[in-house]
C-alpha positions in Angstrom: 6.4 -12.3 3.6 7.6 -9.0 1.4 8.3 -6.4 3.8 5.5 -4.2 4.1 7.6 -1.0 3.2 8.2 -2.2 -0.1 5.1 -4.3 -0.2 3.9 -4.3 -3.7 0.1 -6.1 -3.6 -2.0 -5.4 -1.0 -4.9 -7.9 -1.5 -8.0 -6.5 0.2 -10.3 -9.4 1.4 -13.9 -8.8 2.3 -14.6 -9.8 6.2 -17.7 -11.1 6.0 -16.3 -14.2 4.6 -13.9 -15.8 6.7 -13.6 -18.8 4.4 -11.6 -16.2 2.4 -9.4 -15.3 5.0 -7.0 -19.1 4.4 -7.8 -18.4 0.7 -6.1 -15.4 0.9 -2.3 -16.6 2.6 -2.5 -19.3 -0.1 -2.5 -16.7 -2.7 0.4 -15.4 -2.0 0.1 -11.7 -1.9 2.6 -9.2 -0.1 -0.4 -8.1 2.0 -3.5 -8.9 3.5 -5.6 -6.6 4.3 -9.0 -7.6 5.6 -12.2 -5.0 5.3 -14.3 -4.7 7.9 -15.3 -1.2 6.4 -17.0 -0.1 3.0 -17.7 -4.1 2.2 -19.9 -4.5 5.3 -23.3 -4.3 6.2 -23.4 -2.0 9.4 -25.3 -4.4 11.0 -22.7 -7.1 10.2 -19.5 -5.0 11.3 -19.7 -6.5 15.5 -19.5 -9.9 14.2 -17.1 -9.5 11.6 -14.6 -7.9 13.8 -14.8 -11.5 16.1 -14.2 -12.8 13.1 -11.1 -11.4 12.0 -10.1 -11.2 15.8 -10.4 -15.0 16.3 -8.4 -15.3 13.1 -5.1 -13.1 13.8 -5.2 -14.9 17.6 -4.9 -18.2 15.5 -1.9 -17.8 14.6 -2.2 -15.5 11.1 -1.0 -12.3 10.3 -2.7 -9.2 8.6 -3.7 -5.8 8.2 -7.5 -4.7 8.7 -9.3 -1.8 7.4 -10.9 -0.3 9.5 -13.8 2.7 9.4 -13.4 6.0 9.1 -12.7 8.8 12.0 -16.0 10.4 12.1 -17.8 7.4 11.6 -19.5 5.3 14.7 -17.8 2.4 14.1 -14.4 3.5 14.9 -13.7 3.4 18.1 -15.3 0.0 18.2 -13.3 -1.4 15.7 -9.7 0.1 17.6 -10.5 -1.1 21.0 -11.5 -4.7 19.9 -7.8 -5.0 17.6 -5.9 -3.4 20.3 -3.1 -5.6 21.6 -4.1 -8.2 19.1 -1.3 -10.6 18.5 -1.0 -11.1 14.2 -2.1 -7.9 13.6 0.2 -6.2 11.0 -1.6 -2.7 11.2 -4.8 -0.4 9.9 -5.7 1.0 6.9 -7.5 4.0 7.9 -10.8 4.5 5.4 -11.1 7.7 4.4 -8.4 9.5 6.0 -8.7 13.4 5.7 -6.3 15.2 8.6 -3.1 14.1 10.4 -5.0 14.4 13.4 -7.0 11.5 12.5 -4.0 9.4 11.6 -2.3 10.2 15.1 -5.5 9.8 17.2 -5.7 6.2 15.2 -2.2 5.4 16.1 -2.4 6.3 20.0 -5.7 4.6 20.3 -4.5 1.3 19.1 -1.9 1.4 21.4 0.8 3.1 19.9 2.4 0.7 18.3 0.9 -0.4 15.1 1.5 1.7 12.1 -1.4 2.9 10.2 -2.1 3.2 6.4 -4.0 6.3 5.5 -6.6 5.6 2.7 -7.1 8.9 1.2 -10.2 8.6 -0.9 -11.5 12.4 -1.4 -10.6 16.2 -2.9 -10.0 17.0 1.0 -7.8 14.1 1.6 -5.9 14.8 -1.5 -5.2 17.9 -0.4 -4.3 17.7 3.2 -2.1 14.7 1.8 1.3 16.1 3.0 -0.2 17.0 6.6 -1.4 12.8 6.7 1.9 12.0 5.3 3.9 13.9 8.2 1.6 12.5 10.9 2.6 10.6 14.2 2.0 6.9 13.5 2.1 6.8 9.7 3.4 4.2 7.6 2.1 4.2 3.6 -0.4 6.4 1.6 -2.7 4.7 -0.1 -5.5 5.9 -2.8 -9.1 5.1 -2.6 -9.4 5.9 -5.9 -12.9 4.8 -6.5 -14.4 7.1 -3.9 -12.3 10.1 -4.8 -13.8 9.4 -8.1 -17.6 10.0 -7.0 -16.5 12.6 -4.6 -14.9 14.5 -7.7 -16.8 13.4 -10.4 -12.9 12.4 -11.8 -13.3 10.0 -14.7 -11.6 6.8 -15.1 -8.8 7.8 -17.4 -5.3 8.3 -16.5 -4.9 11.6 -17.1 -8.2 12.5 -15.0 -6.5 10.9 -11.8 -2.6 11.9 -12.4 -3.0 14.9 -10.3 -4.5 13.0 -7.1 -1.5 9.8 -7.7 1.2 12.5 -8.2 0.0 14.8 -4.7 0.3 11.5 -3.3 3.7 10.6 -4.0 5.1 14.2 -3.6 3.5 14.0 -0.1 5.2 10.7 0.8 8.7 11.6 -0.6 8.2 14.8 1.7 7.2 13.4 4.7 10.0 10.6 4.2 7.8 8.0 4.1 7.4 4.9 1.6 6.0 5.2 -2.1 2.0 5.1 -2.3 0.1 2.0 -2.8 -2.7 3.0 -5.8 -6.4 1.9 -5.7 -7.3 -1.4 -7.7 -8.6 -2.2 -10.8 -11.4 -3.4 -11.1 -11.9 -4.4 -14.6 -11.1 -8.6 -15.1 -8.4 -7.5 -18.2 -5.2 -8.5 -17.2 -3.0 -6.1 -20.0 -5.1 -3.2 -19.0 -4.5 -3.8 -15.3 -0.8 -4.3 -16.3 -0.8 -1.1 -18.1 -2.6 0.6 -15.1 -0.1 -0.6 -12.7 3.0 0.3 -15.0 0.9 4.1 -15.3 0.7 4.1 -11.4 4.3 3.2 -11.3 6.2 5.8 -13.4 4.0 8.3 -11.5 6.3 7.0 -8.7 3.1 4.5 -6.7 5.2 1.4 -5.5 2.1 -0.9 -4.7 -1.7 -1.4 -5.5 -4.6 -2.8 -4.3 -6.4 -5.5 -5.5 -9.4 -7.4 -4.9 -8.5 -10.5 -6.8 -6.4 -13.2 -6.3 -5.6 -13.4 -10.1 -4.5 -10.0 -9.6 -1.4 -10.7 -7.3 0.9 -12.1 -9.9 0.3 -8.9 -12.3 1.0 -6.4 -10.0 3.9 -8.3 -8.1 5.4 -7.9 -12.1 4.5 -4.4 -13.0 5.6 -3.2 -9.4 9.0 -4.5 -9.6 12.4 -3.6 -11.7 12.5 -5.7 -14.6 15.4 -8.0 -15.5 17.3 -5.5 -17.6 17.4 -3.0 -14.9 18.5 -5.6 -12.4 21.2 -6.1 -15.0 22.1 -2.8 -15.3 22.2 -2.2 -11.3 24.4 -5.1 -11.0 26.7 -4.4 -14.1 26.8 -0.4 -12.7 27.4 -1.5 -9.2 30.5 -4.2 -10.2 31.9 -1.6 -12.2 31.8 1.2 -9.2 33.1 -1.1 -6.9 36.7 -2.0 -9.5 37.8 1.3 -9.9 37.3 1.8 -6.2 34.4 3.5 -5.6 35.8 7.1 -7.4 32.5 9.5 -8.8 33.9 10.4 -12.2 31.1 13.0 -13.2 27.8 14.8 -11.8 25.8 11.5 -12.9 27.8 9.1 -10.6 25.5 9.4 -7.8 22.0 9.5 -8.9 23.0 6.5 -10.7 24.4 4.3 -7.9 21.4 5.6 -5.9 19.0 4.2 -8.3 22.0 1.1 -9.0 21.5 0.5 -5.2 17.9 0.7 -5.3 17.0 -1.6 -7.6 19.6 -4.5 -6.1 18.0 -4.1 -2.7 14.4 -4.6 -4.2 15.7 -7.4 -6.8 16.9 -9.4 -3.6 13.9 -8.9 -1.8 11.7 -9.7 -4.7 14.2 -12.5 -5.9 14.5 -11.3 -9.3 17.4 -12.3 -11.5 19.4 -10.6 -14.0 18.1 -12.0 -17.5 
């Protein structure tokens, strides 16, 4: 498994199917991540947590999302993953406040990192404060929600601001890039051309909630060939004349040179 620092898909799999569950380490995402929040019935949500429980004491491995701090589900859903051997971490619905990021993180047991899903204007906003809070590990959008919380429209330009405030906020609190909210629409060039957008912004995953998905973002999320070739040409040439900085553009080149190697190894891309 991609570690989950650089972890570009983040395949979100709805709980009350644990059929799915199997389906879902076949795939072949970087992540799982199963729901037991906004895709299920209230009602549903005790039973679903056994679920998933029984599933990660099998022997699997996964992240859960898990409801919202002011919600009454909360607490519930914490103290039945505590000490739950397989589980990866929580992605936090709705996150709004460091506070609630840090109370997640010490009720879990203090050792699981936790994903804040920032999904409104208030959340956007108190981004930097969620991105500097004990026990966090990734910002990731809920951009569908922030959507009918704004009124925001679908278009690019609509949601740059909320994508941008989260990067800023991650480089800030020295944490990794965000992970944007999926696509929903079944094209695969315009999710391609969504996940490149997300990516200049400076996002370094997505979320998806199809397993046709994986293989688009994996693509768009990671360097391409040429800049693997680059990095590598760029480092080779560093290292034989011994490692001398001839000008002002020497080192934000080898950090981006050094950058790109690391993630073409982990990703096993090769120069073309």
């Amino acid at each position: 498994m991609i570690s989950a620092e650089i972890s570009r898909s983040w395949y979100l799999v709805n709980g009350t199917n644990p059929e799915f569950y199997d389906q879902a380490v076949v795939a072949h995402p970087d992540q799982i991540v199963l729901d037991v929040e906004d895709g299920v019935d209230p009602a549903l949500k005790a039973g679903v947590r056994s679920d998933i429980v029984t599933w990660l004491e099998a022997g699997n491995q996964a992240w859960v999302r898990i409801n919202d701090r002011p919600s009454d589900f909360w607490a519930d859903d914490l103290d039945e993953l505590r000490g739950v051997p397989g589980l990866l971490g929580v992605m936090l619905a709705k996150t709004e406040s460091g506070d609630q990021v840090s109370e997640t993180f010490h009720r879990l047991g203090g050792d699981k990192p936790v994903l804040a899903l920032v999904e409104t204007a208030l959340g956007i906003e108190e981004a930097r404060d969620i991105a500097s809070a004990e026990g966090i590990f990734r910002l990731a959008f809920g951009s569908g929600d922030y959507r009918r919380d704004t009124g925001a429209s679908v278009e690019d330009i609509a949601l740059a601001y909320p994508r941008s405030r989260l990067v800023l906020a991650s480089r800030i609190g020295n944490i990794p890039g965000p992970i944007d909210g999926p696509t929903v629409d079944a094209n695969y060039s315009l999710l391609r051309d969504k996940t490149l957008h997300a990516h200049s912004l400076g996002m370094t995953g997505k979320l998806c909630l199809d397993n046709e998905q994986i293989a688009v973002i994996n693509e768009a999320m990671s360097p391409t060939q040429s800049d693997v070739s680059w990095a590598r040409s760029f480092l080779a040439d560093f290292e034989a004349r011994g490692r001398v900085v001839r000008d002002g553009s020497d080192p934000p080149r080898l950090a981006r040179a050094e950058k790109i190697d690391r993630l073409a190894q982990s990703f096993g891309i090769h120069p073309a």
